[in-house]
C-alpha positions as CSV (number, residue, x, y, z in Angstrom):
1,X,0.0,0.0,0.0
2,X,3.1,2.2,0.8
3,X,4.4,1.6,-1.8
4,X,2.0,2.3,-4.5
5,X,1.0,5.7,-2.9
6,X,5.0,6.3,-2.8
7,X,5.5,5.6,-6.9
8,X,2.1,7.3,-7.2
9,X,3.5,10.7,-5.6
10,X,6.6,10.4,-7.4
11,X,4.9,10.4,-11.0
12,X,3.0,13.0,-9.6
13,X,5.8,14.9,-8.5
14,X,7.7,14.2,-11.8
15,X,4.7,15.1,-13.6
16,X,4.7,18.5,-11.9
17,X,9.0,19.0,-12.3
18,X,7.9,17.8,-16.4
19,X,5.2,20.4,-16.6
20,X,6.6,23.3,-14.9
21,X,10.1,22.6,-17.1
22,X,8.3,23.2,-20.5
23,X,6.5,25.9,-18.7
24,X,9.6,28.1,-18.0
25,X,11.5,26.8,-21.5
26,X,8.7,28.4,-23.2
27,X,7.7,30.9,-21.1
28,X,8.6,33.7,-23.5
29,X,7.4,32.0,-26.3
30,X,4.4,32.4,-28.4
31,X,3.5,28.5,-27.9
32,X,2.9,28.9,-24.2
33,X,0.9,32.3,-25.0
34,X,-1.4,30.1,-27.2
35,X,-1.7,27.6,-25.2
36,X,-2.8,29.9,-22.0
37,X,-5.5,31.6,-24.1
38,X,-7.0,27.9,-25.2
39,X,-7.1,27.4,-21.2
40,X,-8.6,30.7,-20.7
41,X,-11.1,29.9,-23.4
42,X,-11.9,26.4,-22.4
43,X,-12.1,27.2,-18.0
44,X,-13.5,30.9,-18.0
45,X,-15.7,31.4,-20.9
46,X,-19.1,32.3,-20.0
47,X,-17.7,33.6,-16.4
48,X,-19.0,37.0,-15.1
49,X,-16.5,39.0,-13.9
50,X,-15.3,42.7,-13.7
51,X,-13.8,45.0,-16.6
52,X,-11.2,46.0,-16.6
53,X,-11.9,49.6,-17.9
54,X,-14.7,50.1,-15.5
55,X,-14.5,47.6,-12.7
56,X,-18.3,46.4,-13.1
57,X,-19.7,43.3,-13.7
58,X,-21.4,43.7,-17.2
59,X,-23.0,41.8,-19.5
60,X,-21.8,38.6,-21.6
61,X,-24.3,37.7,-23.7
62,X,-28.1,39.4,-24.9
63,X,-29.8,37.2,-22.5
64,X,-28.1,39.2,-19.4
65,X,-30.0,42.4,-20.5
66,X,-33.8,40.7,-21.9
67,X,-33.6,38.6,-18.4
68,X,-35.6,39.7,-15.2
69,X,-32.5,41.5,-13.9
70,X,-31.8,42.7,-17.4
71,X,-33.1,46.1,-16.9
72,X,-31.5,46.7,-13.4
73,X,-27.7,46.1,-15.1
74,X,-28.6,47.8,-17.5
75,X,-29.7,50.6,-15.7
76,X,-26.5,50.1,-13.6
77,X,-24.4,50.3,-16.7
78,X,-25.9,53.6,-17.9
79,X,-25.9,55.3,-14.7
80,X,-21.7,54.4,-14.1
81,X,-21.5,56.1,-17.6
82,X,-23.2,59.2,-16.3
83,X,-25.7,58.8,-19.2
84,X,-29.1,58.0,-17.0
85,X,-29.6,60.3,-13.9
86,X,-29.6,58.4,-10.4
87,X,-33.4,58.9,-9.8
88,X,-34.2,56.9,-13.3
89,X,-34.3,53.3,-13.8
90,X,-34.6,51.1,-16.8
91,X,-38.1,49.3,-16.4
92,X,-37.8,46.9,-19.5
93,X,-35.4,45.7,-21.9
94,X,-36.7,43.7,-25.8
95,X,-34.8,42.0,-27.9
96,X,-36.4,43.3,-31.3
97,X,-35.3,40.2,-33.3
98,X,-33.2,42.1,-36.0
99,X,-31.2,39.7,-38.3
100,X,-27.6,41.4,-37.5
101,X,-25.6,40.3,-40.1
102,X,-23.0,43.1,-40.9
103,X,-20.0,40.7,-40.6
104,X,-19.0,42.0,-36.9
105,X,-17.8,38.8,-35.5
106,X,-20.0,38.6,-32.0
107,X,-23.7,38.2,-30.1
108,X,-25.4,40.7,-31.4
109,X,-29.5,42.6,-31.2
110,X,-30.8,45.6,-31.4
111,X,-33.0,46.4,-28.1
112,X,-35.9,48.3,-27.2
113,X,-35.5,50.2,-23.4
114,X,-37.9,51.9,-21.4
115,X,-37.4,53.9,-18.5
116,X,-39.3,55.4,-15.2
117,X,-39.2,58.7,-16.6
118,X,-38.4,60.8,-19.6
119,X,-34.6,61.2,-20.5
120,X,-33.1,62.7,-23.2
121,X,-31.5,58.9,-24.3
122,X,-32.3,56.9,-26.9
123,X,-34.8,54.0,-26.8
124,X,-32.9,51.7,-29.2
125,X,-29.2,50.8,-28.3
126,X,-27.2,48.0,-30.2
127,X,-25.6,45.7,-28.3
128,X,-22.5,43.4,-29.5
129,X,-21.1,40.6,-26.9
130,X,-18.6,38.2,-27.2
131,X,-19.3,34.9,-29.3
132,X,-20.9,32.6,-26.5
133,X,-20.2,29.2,-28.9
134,X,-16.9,27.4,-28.3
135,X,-15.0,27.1,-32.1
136,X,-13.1,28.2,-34.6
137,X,-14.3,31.9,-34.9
138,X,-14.4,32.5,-31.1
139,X,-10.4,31.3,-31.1
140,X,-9.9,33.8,-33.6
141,X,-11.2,36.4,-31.5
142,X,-9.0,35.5,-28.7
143,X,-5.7,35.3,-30.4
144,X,-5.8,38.3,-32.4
145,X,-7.7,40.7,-29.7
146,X,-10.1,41.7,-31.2
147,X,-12.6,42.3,-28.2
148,X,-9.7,44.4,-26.0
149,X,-8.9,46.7,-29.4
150,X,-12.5,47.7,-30.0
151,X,-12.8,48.5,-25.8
152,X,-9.7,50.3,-25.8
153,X,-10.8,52.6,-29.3
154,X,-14.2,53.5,-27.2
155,X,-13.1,53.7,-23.9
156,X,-9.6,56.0,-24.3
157,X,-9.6,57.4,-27.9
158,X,-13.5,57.7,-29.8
159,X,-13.9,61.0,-27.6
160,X,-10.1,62.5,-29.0
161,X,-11.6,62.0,-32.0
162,X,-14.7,63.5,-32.7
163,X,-14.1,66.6,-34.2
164,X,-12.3,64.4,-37.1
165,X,-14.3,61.3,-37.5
166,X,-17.8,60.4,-36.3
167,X,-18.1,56.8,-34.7
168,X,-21.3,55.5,-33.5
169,X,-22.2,57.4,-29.9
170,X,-21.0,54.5,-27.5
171,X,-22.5,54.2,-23.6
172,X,-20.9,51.4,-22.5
173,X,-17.5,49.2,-23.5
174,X,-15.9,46.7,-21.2
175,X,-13.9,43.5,-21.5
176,X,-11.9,41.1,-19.4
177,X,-9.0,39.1,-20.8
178,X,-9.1,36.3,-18.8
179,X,-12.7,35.4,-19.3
180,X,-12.3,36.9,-22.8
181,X,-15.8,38.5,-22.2
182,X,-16.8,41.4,-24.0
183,X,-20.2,43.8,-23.8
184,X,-20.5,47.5,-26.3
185,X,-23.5,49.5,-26.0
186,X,-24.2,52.2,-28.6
187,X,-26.3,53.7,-30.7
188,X,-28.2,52.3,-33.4
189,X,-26.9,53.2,-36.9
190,X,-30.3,54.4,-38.8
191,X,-29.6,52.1,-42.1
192,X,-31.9,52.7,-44.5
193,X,-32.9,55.9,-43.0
194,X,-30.8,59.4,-42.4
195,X,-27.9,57.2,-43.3
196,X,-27.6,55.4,-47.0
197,X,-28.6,51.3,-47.0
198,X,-25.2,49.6,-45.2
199,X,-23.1,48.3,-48.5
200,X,-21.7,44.4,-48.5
201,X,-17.7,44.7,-48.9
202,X,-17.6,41.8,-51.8
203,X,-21.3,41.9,-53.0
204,X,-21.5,45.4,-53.9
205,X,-19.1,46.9,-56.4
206,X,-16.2,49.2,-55.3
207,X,-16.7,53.0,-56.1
208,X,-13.4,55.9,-56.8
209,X,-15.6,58.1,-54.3
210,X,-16.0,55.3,-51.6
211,X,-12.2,55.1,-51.6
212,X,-11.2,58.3,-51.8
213,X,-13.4,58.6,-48.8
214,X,-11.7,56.0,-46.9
215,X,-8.1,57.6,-47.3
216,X,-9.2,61.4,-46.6
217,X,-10.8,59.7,-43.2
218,X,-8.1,57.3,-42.7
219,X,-5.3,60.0,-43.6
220,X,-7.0,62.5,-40.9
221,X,-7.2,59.3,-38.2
222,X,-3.6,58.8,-38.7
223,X,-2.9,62.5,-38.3
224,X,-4.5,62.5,-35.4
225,X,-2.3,59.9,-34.2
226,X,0.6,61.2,-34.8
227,X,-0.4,64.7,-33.4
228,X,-0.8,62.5,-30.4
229,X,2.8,60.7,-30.5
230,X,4.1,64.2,-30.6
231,X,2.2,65.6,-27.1
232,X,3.0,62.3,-25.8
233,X,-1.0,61.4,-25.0
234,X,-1.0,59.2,-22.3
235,X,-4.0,57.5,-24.0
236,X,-2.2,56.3,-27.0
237,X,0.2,54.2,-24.5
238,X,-2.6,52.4,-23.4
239,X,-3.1,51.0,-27.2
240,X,-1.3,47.9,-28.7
241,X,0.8,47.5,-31.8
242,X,-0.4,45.2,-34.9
243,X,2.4,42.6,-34.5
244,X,1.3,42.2,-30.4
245,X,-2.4,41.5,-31.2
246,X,-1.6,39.0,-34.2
247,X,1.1,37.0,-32.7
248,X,-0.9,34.2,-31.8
249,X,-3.1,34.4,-34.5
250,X,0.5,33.7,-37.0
251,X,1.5,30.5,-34.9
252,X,-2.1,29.2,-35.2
253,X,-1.3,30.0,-39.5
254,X,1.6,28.8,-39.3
255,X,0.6,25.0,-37.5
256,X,-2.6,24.8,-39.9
257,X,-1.5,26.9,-43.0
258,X,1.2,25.5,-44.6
259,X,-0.9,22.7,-46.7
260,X,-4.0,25.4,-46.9
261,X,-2.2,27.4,-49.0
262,X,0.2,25.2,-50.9
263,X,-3.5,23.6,-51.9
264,X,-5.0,27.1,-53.0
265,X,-1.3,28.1,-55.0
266,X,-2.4,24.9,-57.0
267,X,-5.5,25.5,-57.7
268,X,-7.0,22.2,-55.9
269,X,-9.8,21.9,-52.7
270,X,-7.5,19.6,-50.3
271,X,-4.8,18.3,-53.2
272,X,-7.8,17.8,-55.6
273,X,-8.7,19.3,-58.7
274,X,-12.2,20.2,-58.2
275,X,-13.8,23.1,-60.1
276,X,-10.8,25.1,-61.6
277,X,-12.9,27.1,-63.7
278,X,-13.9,29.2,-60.4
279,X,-10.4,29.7,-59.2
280,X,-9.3,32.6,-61.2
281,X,-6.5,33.7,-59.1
282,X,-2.8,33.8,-60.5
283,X,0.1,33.3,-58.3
284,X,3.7,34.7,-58.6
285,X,5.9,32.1,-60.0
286,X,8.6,33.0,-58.0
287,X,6.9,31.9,-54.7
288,X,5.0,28.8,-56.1
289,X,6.9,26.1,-53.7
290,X,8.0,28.3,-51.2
291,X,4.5,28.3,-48.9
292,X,6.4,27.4,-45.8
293,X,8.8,30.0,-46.0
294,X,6.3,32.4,-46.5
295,X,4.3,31.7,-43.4
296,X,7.4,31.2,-41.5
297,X,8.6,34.9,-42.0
298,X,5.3,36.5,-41.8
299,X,5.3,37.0,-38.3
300,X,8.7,38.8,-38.2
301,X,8.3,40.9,-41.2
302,X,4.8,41.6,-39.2
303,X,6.5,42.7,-36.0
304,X,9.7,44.7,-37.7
305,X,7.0,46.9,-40.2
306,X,4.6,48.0,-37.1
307,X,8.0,49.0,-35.3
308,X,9.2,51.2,-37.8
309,X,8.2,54.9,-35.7
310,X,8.3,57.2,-38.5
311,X,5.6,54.9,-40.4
312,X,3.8,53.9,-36.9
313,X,0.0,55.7,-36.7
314,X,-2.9,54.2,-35.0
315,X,-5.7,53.2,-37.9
316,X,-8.8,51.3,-38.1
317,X,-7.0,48.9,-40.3
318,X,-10.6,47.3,-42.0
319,X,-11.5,50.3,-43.6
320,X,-13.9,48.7,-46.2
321,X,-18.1,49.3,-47.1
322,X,-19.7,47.1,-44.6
323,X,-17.5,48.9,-42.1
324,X,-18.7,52.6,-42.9
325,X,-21.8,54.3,-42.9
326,X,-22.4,56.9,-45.2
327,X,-24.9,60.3,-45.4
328,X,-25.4,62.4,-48.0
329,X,-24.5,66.3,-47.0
330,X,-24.7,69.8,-48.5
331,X,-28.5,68.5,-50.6
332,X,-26.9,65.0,-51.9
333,X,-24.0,66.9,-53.5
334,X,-21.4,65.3,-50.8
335,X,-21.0,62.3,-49.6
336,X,-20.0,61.4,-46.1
337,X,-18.3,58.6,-44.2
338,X,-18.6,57.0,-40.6
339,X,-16.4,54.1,-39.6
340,X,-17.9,51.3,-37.1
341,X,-16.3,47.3,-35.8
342,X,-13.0,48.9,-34.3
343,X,-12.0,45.6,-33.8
344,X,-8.7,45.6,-35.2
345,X,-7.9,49.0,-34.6
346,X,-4.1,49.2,-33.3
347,X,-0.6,51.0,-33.9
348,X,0.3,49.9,-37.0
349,X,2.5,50.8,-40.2
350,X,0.4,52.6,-42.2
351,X,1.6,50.5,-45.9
352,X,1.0,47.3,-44.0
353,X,-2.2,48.9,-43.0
354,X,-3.6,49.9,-46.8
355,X,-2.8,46.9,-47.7
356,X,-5.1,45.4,-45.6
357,X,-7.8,47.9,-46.1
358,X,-7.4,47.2,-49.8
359,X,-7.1,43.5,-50.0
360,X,-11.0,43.4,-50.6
361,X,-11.1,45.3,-53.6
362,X,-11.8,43.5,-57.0
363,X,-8.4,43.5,-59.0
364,X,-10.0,44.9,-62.1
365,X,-10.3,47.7,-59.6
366,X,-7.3,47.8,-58.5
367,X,-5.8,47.2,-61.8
368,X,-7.5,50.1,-62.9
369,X,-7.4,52.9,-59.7
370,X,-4.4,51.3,-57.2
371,X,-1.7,53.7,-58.3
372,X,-3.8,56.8,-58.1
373,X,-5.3,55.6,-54.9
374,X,-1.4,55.4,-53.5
375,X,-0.6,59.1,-55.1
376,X,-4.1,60.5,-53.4
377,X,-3.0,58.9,-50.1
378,X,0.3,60.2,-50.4
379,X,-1.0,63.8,-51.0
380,X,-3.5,63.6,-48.2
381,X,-0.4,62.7,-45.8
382,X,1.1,66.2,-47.3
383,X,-1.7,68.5,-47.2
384,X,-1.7,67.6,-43.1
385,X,1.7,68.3,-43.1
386,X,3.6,64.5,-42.5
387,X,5.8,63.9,-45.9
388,X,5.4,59.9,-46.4
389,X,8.0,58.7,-48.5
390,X,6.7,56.7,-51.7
391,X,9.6,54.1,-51.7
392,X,9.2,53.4,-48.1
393,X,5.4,53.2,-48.3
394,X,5.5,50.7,-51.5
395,X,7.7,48.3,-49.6
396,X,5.3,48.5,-46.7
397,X,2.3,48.1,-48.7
398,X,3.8,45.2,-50.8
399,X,5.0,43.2,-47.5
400,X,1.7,44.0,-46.1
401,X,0.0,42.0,-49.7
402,X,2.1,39.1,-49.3
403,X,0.7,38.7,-45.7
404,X,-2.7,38.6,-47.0
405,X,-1.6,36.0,-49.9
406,X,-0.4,34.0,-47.1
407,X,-3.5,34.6,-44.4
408,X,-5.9,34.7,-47.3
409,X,-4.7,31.8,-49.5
410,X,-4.6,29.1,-46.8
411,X,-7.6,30.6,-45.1
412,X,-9.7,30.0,-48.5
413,X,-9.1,26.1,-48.1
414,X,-11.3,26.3,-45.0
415,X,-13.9,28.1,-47.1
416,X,-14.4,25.9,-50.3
417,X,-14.3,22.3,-48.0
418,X,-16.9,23.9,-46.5
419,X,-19.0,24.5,-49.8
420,X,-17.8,21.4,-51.3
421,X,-19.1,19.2,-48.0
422,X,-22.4,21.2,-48.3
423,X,-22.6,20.6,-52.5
424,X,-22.1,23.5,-53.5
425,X,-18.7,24.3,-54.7
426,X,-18.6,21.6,-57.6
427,X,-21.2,24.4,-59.3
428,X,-20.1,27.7,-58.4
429,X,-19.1,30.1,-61.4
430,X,-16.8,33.5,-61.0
431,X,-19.3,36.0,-60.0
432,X,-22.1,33.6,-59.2
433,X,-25.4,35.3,-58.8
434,X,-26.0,33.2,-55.7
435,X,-23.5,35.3,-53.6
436,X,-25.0,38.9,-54.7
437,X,-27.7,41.0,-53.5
438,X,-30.1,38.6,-55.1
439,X,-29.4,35.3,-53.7
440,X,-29.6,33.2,-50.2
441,X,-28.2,36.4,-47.8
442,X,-30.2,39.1,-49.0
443,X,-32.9,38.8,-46.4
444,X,-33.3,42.0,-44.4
445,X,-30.1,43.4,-43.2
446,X,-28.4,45.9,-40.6
């Protein structure tokens, strides 16, 4: 008997020397970071606990706010914000049932509030929570921050920045990074009504204006930033740079996309040729065998690019349609853009960052309107007085392309062995009507 619980203690013990060895050999390392946030996701998702921007408890998921107790957090919530005065409750929170689908990854509704008396706030907030469903997209979230960039934009910089860009009015943001929880409360953007029908990034065409939108806005935010760099704004130190929140993210590429995108450089779904007519892509010669290298360096090209100071400027870095909302000024004769899902808003290097703003665009487009998209960026940066250099952007922005070949082409496998286990990719044409405004996602939209 003594002798069984002795060998049992000692694998226990050696268990525990084995454990904490790996522990501290990869303690700086990226694999131990990964494998914490799996543990985090796996033992504390769903977990109430406080923010760490406001110290409350707040809510997880939609059900916390329609709930009986719904109304007093939410009435909590408003009041720590200074929005609802202290003698004014909420008395009922609805979930209106609105099919959210504007690609913001997250558990999301539209609700109708009441209170005890009148207040000059609005009746209709949107709420977006963290996904509540353990899986691929909810890993995503968690090892490329998502959740603590979007908190951060509300909670320290949307007020610096109103008198340059409008954001949707926010009333609440909080996260915690150890449950990975996440709850935004804002306004409701009025689709449809004062503001033009939200456009789909890949089913509705590309327009010059949209674009040239998107740098004049993008050009001011990065301004802004760099104003802020100079007065040394304590608020900018609380934001992250591009490689820190994508770290993780690139291992998780790396272990899974090596085969994923040697498969889409040859045109096959899993090594086999199954529809070629639909893939109309072209890849470089020169990096046709080299996948693995590719996705090897990515990480440290990543890092040394959003390092670079004099190209550094916090961005929204998704600048595309379904991520703006637009209004028509001066009696239709100007348009005007709004910028929403802050999610991967960071420090970054501002080439790296075009470059994936622009990956969306069609390549007739950008065939067509790239290099005087580059020359009005450029100018913008001069007209608010910071002189980009050409070369140095190019070199950014091309590095920045070959990351998306690399994220994009293996992430594409994951896409077509999905239609082809559902049927459908054996019949899919370029530009098939299915995916446009006409076909199986064009139900009623925010």
């Amino acid at each position: 008997m003594e002798a069984g619980l002795s060998s049992a203690g000692c694998a226990v013990t050696l268990c525990i020397v084995v454990v904490s060895s790996a522990c501290w050999w990869l303690r700086d390392t990226m694999v131990l970071a990964v494998a914490m946030t799996l543990l985090r996701m796996l033992c504390c998702k769903g977990r109430r606990a406080r923010g760490q921007l406001t110290g409350l408890v707040f809510p997880i998921c939609v059900e916390d706010l329609t709930s009986p107790s719904g109304a007093a957090l939410l009435t909590k919530i408003l009041q720590h914000g200074q929005h609802l005065p202290h003698d004014v409750v909420v008395t009922s929170v609805r979930n209106l049932q609105k099919n959210v689908r504007d690609g913001v990854k997250g558990d999301k509704a539209v609700l109708e509030v009441t209170y005890s008396a009148n207040v000059d706030l609005p009746t209709h907030f949107f709420l977006k929570c963290n996904l509540q469903r353990l899986g691929a997209m909810r890993l995503l979230v968690a090892t490329s921050d998502v959740c603590m960039c979007e908190a951060l934009f509300y909670h320290y910089l949307a007020p610096e920045t109103k008198d340059c860009l409008r954001t949707p009015k926010c009333y609440f943001v909080d996260f915690n990074s150890t449950t990975g929880e996440f709850c935004l409360l804002t306004e409701v953007l009025d689709f449809g009504g004062k503001l033009l029908p939200l456009k789909h990034r890949i089913r509705d065409a590309a327009t010059m204006e949209e674009q040239l939108l998107f740098i004049e806005t993008g050009a001011r935010l990065h301004a802004r930033s760099w104003s802020w760099i100079d007065s040394c704004n304590a608020a900018l130190k609380q934001i992250p740079h591009f490689h820190d929140t994508h770290r993780q993210m690139w291992l998780l590429c790396m272990a899974s996309g090596c085969m994923g995108l040697k498969y889409t450089v040859r045109k096959t779904v899993k090594g086999k040729r199954l529809n070629p007519e639909w893939m109309t892509w072209s890849c470089p010669t020169d990096l046709v065998g080299k996948e693995w290298q590719l996705i090897w360096d990515m990480a440290d090209i990543l890092t040394s690019l959003s390092l670079e100071k004099d190209m550094a400027a916090f961005g929204h870095n998704d600048l595309t349609t379904d991520n703006a909302f637009y209004w028509q000024e001066d009696g239709g004769k100007r348009l005007s853009v709004g910028l929403f899902d802050w999610q991967q808003s960071c420090m970054n290097n501002i080439g790296q960052e075009w470059a994936w703003n622009w990956h969306f665009l069609e390549p007739e487009f950008l065939d067509k309107n790239e290099e005087a998209m580059i020359t009005a960026l450029l100018s913008a940066y001069s007209k608010l007085g910071r002189s980009i250099s050409r070369k140095k952007f190019l070199r950014a922005y091309t590095l920045g392309t070959i990351q998306m070949f690399v994220f994009g082409g293996g992430g594409l496998q994951l896409l077509m062995k999905d239609l082809e286990a559902k049927g459908i990719f054996q019949t899919l044409v370029p530009n098939d009507p299915r995916s446009g405004p006409d076909g199986p996602g064009s139900e009623d939209q925010l």
